[in-house]
C-alpha positions in Angstrom: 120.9 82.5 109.7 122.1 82.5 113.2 123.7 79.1 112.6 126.2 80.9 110.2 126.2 84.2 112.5 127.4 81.8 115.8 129.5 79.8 113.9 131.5 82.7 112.0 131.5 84.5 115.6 133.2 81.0 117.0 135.8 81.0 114.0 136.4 84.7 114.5 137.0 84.4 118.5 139.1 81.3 118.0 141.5 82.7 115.1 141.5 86.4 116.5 141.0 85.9 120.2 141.8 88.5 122.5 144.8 90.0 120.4 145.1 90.4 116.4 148.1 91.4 116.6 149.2 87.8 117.5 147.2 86.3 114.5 148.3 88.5 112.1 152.1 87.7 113.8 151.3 83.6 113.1 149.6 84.3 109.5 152.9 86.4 108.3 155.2 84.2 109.6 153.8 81.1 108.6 153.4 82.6 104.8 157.1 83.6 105.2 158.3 80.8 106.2 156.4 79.1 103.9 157.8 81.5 101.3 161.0 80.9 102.2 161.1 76.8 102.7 159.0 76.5 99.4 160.0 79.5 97.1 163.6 80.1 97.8 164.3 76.9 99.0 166.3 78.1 102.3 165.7 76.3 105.3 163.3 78.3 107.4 162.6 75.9 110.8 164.4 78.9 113.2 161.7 81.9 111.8 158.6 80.4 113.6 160.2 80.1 117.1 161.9 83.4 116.5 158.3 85.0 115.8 156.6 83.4 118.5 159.8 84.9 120.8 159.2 88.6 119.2 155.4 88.2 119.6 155.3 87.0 123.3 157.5 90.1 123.8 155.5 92.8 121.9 152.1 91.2 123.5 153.5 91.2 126.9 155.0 94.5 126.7 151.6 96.4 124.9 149.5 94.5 128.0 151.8 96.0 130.6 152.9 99.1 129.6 150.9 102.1 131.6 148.7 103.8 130.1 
């Protein structure tokens, strides 16, 4: 059992690291995108830089703003 319990904690840290904002940033934009490229059939290569742009920002902004 501590097999599963280290290697769940390793998936965990390496998906969610220090921010989950940022993971749950690259999960929605990579479903949209997907969304878009596969389901609408609208060419979607500009949403993922955009997102990574936006998410930079917001994670750089919330880790330097006073508190």
């Amino acid at each position: 059992m501590n097999i599963l319990k280290r290697f769940g904690s390793f998936w965990y840290h390496f998906i969610i690291g220090d921010d989950w904002r940022i993971a749950a940033g690259v999960i929605m934009g990579l479903a949209l995108t997907g969304l878009l490229a596969h389901g609408l059939r609208v060419q979607a290569w500009w949403l993922l830089p955009a997102l990574v742009i936006t998410m930079l920002s917001l994670s750089l902004w919330l880790a330097t703003r006073k508190k």
